[in-house]
PQR file of N, CA, C, O and H, with PARSE charges and radii, in Angstrom:
ATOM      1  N   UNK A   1      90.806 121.750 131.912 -0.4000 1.5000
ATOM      2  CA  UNK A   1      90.930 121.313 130.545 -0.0000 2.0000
ATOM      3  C   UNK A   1      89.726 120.423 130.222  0.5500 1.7000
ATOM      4  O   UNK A   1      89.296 119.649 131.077 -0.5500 1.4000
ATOM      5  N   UNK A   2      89.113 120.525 128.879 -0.4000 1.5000
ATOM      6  CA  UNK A   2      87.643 119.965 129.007 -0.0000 2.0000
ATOM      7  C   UNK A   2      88.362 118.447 128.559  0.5500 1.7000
ATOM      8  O   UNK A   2      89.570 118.230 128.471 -0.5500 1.4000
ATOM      9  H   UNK A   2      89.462 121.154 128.184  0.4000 1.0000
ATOM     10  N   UNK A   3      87.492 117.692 128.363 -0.4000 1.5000
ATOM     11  CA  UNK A   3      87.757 116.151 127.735 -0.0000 2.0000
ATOM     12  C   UNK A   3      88.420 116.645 126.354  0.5500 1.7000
ATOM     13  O   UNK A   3      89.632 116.856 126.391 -0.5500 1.4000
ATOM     14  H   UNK A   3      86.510 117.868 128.434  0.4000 1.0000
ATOM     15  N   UNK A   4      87.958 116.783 125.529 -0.4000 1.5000
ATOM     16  CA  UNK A   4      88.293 116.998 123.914 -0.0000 2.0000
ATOM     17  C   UNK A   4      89.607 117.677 124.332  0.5500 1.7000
ATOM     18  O   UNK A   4      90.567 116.983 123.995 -0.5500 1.4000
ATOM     19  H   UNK A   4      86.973 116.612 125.499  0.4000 1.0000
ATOM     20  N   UNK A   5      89.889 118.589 124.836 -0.4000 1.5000
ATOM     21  CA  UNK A   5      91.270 119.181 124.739 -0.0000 2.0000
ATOM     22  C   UNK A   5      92.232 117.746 125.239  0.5500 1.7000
ATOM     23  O   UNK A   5      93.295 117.606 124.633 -0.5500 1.4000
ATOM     24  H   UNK A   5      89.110 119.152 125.109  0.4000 1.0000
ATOM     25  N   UNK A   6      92.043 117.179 125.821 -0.4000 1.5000
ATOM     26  CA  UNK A   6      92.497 116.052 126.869 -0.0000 2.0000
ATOM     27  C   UNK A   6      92.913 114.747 125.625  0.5500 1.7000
ATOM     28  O   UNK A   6      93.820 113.931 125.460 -0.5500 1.4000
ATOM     29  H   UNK A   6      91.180 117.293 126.313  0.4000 1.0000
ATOM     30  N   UNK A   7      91.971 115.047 125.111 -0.4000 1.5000
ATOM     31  CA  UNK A   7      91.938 114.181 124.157 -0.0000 2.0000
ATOM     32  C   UNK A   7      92.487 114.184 122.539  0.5500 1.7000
ATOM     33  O   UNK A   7      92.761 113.287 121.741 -0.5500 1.4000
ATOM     34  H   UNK A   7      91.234 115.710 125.246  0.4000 1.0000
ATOM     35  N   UNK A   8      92.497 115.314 122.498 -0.4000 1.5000
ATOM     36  CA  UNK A   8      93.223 116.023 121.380 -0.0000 2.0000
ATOM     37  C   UNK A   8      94.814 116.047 121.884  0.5500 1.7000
ATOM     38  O   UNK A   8      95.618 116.304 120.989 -0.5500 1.4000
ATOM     39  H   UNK A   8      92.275 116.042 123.146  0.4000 1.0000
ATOM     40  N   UNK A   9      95.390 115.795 123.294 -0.4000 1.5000
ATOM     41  CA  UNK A   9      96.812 116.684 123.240 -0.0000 2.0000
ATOM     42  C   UNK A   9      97.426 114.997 123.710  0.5500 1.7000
ATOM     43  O   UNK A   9      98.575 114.845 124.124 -0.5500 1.4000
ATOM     44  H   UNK A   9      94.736 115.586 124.022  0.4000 1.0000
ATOM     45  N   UNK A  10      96.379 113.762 123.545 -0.4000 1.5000
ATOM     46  CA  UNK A  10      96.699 112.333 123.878 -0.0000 2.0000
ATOM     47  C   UNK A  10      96.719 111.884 122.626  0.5500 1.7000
ATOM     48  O   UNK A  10      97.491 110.954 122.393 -0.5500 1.4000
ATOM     49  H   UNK A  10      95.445 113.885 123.209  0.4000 1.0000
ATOM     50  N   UNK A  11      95.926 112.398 121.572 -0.4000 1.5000
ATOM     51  CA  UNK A  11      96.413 111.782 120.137 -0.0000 2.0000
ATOM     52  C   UNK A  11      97.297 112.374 119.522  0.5500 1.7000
ATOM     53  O   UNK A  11      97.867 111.591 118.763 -0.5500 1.4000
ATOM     54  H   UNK A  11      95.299 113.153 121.761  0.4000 1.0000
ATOM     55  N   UNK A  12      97.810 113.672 119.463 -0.4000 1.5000
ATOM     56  CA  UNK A  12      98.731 114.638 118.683 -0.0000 2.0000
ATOM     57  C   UNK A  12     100.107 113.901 119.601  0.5500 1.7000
ATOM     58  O   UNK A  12     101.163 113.848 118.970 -0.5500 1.4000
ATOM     59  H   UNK A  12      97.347 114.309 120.080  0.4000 1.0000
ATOM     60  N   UNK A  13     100.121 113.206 121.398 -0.4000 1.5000
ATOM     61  CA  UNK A  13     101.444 112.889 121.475 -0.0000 2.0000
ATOM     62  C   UNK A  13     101.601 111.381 120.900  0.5500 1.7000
ATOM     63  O   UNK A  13     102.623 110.929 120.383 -0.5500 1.4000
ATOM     64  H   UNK A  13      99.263 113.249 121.911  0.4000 1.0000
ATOM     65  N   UNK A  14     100.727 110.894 121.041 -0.4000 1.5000
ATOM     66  CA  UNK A  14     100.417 109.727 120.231 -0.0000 2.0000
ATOM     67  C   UNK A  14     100.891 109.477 118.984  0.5500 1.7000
ATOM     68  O   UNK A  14     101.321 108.361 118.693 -0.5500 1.4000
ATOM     69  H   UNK A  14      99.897 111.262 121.461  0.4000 1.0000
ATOM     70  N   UNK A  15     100.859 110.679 117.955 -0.4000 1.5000
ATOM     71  CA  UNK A  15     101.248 110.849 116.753 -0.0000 2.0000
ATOM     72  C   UNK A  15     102.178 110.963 116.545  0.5500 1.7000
ATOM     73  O   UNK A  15     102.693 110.429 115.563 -0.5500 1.4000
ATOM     74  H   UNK A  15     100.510 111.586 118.191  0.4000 1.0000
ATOM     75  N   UNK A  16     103.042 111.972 117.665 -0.4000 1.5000
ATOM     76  CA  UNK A  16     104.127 111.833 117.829 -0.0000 2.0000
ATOM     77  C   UNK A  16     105.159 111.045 117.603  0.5500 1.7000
ATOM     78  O   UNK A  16     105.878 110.905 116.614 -0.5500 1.4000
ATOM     79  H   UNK A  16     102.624 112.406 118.463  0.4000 1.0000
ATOM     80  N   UNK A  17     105.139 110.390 118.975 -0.4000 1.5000
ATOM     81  CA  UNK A  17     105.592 108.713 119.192 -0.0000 2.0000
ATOM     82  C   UNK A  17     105.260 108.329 117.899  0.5500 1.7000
ATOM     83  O   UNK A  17     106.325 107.912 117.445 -0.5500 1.4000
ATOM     84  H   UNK A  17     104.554 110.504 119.778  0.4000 1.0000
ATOM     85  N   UNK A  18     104.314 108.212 116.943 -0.4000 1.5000
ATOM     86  CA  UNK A  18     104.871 107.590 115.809 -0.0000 2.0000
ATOM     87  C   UNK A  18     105.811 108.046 114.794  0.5500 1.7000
ATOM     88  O   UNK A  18     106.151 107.549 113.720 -0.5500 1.4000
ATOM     89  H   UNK A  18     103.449 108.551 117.312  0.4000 1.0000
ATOM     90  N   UNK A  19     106.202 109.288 115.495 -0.4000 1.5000
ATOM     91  CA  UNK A  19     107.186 110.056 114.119 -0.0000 2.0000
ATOM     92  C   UNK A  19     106.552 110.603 113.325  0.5500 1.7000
ATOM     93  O   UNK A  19     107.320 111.084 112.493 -0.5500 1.4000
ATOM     94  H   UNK A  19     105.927 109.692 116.367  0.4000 1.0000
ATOM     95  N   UNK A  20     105.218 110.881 113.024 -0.4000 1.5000
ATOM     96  CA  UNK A  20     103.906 111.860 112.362 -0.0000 2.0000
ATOM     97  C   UNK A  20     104.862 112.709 111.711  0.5500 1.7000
ATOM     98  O   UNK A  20     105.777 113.076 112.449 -0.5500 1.4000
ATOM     99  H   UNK A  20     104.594 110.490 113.700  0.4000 1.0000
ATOM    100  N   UNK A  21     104.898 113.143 110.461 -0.4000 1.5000
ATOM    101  CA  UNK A  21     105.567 114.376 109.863 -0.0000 2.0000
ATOM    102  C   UNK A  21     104.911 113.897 108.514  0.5500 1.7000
ATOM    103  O   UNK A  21     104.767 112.793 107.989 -0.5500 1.4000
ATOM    104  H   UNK A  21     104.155 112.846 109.861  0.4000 1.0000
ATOM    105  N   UNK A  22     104.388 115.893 107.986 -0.4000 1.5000
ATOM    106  CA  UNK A  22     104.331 115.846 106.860 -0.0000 2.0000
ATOM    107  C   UNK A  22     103.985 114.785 105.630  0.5500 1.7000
ATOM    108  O   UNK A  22     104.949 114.038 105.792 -0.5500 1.4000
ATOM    109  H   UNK A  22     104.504 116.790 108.413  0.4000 1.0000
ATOM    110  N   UNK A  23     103.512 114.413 104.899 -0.4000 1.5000
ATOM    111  CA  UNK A  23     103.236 113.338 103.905 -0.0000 2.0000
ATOM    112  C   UNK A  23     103.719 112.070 104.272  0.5500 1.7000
ATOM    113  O   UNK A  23     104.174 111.295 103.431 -0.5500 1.4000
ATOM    114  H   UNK A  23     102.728 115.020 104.767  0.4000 1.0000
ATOM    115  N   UNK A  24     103.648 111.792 105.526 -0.4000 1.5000
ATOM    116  CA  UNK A  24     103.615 110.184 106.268 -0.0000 2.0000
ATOM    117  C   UNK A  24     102.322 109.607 106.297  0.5500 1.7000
ATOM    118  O   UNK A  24     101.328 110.326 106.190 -0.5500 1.4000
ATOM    119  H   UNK A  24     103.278 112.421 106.209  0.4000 1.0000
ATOM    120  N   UNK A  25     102.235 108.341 106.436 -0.4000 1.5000
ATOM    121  CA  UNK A  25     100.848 107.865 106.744 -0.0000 2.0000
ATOM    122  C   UNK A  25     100.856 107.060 107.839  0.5500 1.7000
ATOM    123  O   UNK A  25     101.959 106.664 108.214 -0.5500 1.4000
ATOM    124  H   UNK A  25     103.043 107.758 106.523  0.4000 1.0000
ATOM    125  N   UNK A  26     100.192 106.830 108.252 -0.4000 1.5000
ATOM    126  CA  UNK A  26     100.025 106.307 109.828 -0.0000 2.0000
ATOM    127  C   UNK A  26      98.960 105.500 110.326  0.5500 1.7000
ATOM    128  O   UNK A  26      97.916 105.983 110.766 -0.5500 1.4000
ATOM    129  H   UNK A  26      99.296 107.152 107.947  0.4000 1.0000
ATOM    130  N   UNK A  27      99.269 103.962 110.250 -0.4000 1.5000
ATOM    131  CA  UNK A  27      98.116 103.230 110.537 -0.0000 2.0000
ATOM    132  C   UNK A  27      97.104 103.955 111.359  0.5500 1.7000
ATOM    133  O   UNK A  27      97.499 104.137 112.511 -0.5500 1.4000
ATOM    134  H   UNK A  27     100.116 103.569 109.893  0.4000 1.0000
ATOM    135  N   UNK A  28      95.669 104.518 111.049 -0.4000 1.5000
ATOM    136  CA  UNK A  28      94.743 104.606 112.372 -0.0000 2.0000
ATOM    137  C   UNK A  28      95.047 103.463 113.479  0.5500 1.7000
ATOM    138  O   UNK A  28      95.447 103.924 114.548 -0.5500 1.4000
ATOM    139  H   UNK A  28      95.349 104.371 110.113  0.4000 1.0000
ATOM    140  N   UNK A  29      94.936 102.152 113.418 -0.4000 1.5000
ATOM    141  CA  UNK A  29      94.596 101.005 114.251 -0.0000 2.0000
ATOM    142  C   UNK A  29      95.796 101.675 115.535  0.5500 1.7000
ATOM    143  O   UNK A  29      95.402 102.027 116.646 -0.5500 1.4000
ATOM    144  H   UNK A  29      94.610 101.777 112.550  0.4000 1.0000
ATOM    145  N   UNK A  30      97.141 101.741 115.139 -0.4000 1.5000
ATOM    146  CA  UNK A  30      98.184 102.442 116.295 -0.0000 2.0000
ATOM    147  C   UNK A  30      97.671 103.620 116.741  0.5500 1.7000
ATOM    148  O   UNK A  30      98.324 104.090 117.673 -0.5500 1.4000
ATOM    149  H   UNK A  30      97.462 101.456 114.236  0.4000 1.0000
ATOM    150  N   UNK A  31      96.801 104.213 116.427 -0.4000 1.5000
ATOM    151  CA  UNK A  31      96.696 105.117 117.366 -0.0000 2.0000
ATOM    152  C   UNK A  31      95.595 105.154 117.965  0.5500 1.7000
ATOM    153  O   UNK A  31      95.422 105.847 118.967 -0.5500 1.4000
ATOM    154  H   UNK A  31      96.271 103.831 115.670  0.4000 1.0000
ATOM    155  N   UNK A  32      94.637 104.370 117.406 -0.4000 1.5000
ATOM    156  CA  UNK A  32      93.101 103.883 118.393 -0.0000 2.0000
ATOM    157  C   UNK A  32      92.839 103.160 119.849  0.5500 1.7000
ATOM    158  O   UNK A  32      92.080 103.224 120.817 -0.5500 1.4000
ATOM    159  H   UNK A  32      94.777 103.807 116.592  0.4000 1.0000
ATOM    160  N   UNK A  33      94.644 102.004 119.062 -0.4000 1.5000
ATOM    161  CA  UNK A  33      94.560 101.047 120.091 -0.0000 2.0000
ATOM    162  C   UNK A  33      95.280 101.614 121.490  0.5500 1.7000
ATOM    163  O   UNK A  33      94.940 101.218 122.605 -0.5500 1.4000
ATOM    164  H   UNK A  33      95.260 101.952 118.276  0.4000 1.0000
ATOM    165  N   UNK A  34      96.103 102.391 121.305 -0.4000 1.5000
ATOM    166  CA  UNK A  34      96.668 102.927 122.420 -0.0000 2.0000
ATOM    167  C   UNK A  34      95.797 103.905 122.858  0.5500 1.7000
ATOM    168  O   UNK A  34      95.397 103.788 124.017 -0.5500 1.4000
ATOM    169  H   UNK A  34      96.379 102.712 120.399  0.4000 1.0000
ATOM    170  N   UNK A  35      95.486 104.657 122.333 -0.4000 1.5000
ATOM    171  CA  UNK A  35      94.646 105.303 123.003 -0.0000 2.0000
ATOM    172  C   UNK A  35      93.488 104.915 124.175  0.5500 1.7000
ATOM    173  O   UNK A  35      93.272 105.298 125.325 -0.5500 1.4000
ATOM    174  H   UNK A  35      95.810 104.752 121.392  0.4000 1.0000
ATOM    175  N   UNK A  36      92.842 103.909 123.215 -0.4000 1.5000
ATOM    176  CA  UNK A  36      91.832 102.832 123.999 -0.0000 2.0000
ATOM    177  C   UNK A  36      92.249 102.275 125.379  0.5500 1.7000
ATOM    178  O   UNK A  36      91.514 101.868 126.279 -0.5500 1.4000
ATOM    179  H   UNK A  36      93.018 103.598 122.281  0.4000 1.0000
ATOM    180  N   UNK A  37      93.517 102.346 125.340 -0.4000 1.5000
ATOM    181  CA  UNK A  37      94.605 101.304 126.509 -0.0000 2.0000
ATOM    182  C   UNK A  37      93.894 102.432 127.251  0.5500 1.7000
ATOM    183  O   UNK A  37      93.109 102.131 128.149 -0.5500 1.4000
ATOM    184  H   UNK A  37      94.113 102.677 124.609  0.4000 1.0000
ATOM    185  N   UNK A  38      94.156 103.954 126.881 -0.4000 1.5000
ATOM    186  CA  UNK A  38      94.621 104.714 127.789 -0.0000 2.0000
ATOM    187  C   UNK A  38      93.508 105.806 128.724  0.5500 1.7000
ATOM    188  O   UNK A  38      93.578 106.807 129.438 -0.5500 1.4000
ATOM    189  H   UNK A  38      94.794 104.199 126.152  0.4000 1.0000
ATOM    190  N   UNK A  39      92.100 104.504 127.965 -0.4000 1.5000
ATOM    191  CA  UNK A  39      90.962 105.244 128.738 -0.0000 2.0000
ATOM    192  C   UNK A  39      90.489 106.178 127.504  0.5500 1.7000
ATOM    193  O   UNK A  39      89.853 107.128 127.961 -0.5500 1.4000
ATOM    194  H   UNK A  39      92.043 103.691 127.385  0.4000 1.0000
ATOM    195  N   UNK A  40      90.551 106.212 126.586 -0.4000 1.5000
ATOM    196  CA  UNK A  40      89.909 107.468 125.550 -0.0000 2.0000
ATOM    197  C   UNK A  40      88.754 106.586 124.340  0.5500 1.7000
ATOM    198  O   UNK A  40      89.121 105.718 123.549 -0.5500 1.4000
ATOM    199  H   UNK A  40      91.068 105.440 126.215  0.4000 1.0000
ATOM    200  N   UNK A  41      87.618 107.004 124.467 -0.4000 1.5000
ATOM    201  CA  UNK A  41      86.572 106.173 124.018 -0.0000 2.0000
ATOM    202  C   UNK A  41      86.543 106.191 122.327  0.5500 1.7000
ATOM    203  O   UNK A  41      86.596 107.354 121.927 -0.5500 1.4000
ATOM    204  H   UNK A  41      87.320 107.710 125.110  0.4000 1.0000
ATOM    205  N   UNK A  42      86.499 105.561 121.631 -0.4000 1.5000
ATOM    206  CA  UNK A  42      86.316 105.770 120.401 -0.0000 2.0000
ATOM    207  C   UNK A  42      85.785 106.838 119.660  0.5500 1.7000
ATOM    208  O   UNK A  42      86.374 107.336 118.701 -0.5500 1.4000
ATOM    209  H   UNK A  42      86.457 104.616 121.956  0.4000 1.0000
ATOM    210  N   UNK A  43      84.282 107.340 120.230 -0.4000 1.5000
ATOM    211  CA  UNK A  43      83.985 108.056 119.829 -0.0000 2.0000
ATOM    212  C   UNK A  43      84.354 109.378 119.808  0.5500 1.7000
ATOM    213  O   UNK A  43      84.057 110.164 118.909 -0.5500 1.4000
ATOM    214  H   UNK A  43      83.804 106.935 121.010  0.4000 1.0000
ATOM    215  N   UNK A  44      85.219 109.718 121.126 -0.4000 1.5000
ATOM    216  CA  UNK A  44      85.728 110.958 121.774 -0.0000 2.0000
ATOM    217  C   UNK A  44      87.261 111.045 120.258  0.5500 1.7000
ATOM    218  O   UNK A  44      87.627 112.108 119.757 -0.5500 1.4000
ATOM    219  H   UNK A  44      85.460 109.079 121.856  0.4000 1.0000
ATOM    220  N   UNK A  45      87.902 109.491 119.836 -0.4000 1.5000
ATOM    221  CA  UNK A  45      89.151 110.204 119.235 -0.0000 2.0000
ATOM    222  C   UNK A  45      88.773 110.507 117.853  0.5500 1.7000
ATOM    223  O   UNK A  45      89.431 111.313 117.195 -0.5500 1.4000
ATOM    224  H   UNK A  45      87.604 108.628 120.244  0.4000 1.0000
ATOM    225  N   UNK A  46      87.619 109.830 117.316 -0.4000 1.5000
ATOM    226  CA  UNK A  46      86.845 110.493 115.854 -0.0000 2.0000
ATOM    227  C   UNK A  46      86.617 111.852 115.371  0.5500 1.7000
ATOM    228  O   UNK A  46      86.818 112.359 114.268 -0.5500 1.4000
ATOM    229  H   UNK A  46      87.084 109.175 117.850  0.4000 1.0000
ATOM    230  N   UNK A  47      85.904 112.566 117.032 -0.4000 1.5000
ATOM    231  CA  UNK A  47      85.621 113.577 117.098 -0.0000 2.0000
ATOM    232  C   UNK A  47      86.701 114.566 116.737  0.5500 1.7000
ATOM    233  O   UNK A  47      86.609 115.504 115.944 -0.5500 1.4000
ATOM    234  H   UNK A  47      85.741 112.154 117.928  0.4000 1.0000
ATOM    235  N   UNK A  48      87.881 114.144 117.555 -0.4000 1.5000
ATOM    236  CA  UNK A  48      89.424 114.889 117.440 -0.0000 2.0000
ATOM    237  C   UNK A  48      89.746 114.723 115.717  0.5500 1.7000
ATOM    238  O   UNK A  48      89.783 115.704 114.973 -0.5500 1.4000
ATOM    239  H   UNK A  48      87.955 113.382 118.199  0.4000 1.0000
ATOM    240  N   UNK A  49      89.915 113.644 115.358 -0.4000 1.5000
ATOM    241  CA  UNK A  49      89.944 113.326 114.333 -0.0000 2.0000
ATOM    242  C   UNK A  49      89.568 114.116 113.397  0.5500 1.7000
ATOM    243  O   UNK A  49      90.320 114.635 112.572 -0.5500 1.4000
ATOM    244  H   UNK A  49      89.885 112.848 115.962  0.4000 1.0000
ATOM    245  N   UNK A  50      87.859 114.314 113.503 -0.4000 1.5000
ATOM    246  CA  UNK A  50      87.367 115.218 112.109 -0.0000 2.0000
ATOM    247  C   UNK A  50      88.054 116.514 112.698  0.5500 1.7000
ATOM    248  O   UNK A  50      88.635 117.269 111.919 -0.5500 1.4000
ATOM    249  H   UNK A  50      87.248 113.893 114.173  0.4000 1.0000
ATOM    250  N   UNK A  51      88.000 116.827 114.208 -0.4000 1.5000
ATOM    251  CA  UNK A  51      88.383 118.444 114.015 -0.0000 2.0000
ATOM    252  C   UNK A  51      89.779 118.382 113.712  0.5500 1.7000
ATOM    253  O   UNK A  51      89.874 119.586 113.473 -0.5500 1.4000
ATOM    254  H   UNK A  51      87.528 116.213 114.841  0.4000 1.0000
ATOM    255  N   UNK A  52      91.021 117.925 113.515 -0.4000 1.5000
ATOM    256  CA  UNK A  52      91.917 117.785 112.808 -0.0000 2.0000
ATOM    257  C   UNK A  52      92.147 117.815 111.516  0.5500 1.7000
ATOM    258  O   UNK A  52      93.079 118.311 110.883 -0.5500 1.4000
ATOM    259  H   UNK A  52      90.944 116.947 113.709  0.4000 1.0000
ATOM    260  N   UNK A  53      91.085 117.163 111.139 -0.4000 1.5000
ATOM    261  CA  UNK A  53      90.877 116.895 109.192 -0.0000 2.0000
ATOM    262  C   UNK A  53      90.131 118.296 108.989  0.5500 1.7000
ATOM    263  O   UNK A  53      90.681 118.933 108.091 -0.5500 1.4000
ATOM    264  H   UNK A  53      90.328 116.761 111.653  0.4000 1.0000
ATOM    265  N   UNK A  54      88.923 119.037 109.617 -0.4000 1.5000
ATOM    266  CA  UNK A  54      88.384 120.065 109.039 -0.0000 2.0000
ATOM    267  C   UNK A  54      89.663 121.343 109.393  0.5500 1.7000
ATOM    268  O   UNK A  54      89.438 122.424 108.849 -0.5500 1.4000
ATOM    269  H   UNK A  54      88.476 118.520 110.347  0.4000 1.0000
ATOM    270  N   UNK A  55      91.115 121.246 110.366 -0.4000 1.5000
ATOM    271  CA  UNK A  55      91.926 122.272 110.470 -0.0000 2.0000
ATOM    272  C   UNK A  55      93.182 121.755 109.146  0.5500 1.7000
ATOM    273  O   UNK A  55      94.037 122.511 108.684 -0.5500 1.4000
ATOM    274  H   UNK A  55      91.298 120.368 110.808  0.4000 1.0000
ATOM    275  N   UNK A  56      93.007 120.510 108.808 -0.4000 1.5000
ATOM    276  CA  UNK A  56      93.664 120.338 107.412 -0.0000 2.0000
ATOM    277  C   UNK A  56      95.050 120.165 107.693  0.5500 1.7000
ATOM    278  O   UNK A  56      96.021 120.480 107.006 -0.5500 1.4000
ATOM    279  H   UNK A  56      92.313 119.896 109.183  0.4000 1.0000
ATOM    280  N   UNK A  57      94.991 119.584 108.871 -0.4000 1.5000
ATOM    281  CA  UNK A  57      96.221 119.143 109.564 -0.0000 2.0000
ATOM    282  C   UNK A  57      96.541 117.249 109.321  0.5500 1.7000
ATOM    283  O   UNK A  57      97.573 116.578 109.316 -0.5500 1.4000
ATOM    284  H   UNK A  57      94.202 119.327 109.430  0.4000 1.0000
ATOM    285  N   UNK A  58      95.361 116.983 109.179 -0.4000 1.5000
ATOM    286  CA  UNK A  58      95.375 115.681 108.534 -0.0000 2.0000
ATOM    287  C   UNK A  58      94.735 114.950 107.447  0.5500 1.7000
ATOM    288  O   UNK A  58      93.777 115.720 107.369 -0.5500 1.4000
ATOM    289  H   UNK A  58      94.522 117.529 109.184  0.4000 1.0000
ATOM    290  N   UNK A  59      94.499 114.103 106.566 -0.4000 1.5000
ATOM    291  CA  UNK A  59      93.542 113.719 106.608 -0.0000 2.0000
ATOM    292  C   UNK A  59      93.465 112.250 106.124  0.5500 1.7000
ATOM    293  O   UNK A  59      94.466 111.622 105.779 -0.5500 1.4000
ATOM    294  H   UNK A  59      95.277 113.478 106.629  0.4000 1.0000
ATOM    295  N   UNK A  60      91.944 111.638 106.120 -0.4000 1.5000
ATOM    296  CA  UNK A  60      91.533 110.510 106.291 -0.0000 2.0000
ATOM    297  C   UNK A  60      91.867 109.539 105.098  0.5500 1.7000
ATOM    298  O   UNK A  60      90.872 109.691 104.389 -0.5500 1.4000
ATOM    299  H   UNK A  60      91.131 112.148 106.400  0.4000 1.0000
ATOM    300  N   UNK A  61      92.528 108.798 104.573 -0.4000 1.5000
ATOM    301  CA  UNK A  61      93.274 108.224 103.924 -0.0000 2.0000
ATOM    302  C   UNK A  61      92.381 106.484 103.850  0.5500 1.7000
ATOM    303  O   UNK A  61      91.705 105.923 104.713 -0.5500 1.4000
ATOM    304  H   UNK A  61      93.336 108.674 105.149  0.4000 1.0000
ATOM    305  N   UNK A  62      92.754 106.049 102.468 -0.4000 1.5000
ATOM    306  CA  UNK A  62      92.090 104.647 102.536 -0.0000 2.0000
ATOM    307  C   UNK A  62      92.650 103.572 103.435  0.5500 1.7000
ATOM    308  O   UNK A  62      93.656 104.102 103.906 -0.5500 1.4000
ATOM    309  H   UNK A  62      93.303 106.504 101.767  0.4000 1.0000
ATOM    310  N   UNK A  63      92.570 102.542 103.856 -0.4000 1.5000
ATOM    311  CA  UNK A  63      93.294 101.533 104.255 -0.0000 2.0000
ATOM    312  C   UNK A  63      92.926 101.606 105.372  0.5500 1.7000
ATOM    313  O   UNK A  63      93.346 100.574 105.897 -0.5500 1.4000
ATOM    314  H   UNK A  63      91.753 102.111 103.473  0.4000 1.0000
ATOM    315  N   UNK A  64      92.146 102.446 106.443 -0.4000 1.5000
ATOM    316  CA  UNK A  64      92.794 102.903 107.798 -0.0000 2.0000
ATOM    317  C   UNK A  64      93.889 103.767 108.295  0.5500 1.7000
ATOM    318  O   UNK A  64      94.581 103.716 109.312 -0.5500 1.4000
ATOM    319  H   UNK A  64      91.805 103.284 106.017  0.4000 1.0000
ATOM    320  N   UNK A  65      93.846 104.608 107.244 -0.4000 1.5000
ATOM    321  CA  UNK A  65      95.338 105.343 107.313 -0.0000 2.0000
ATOM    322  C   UNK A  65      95.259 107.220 107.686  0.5500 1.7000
ATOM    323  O   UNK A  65      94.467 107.992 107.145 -0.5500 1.4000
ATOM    324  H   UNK A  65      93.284 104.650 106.418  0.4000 1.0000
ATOM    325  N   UNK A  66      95.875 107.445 108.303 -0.4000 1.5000
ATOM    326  CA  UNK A  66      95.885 108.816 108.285 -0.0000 2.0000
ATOM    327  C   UNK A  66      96.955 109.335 107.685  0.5500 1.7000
ATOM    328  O   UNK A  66      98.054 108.903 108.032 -0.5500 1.4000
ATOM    329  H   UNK A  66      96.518 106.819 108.743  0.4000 1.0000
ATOM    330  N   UNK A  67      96.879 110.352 106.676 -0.4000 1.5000
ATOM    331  CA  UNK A  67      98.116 111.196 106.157 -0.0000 2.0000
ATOM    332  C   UNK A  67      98.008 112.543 106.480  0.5500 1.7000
ATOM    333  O   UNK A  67      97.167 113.413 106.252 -0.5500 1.4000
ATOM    334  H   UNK A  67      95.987 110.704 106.394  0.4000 1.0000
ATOM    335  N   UNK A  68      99.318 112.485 107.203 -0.4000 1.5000
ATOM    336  CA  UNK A  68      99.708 113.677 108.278 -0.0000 2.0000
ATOM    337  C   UNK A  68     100.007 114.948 106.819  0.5500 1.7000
ATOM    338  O   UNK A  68     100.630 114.616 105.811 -0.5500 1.4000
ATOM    339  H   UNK A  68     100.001 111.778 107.388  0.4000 1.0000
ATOM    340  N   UNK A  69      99.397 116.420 107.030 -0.4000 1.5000
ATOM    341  CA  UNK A  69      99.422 117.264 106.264 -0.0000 2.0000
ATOM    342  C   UNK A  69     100.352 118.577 106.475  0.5500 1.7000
ATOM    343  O   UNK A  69     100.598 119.299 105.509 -0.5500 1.4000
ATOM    344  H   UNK A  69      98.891 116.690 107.849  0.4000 1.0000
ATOM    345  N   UNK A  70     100.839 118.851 107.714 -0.4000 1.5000
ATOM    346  CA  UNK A  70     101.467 119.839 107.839 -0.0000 2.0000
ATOM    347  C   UNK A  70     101.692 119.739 109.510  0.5500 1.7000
ATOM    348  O   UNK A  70     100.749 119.581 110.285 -0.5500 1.4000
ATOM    349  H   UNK A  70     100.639 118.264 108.499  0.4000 1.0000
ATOM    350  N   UNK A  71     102.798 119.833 109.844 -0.4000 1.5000
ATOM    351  CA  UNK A  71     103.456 119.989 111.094 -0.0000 2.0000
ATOM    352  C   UNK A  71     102.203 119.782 112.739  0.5500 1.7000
ATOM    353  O   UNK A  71     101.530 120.714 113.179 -0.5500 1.4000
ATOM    354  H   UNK A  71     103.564 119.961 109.214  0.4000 1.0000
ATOM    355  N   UNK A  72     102.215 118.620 113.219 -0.4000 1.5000
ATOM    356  CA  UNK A  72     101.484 119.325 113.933 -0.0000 2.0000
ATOM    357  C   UNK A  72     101.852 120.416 115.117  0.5500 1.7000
ATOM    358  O   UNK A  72     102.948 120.772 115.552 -0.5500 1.4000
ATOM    359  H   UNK A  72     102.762 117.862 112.862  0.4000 1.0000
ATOM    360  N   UNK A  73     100.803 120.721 115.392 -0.4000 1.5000
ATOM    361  CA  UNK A  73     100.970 121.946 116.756 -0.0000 2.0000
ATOM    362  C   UNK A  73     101.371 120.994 117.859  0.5500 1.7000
ATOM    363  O   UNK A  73     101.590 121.421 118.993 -0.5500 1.4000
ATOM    364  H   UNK A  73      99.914 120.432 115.039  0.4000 1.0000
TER
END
């Protein structure tokens, strides 16, 4: 499994654990900071991030916020 997949399937459970569904929003900071705990570099969860927002599964919201768009995988 390369890093990015690794890293993609540590923020989607991440999202999880927050209850992520549909037209929720979701502090970024909760899911940076755990992540960070968990060994995953900033730049590596951005990356996940945009490829999430360009599959339109999320997207980038003011405040620090992510609004979850459709079920994730």
């Amino acid at each position: 499994m390369s890093r990015f997949d690794d890293t993609e399937n540590a923020l989607i459970g991440r999202l999880r654990a927050l209850k992520a569904k549909p037209d929720v929003t979701i502090n970024l900071l909760d899911v940076i900071d755990r992540l960070g705990v968990d060994g995953y570099a900033p730049g590596e969860i951005k990356e996940v991030l945009r490829a999430l927002e360009q599959d339109g599964a999320i997207a980038l919201a003011t405040a620090n916020r992510i609004l979850i768009l459709k079920a994730l995988a």
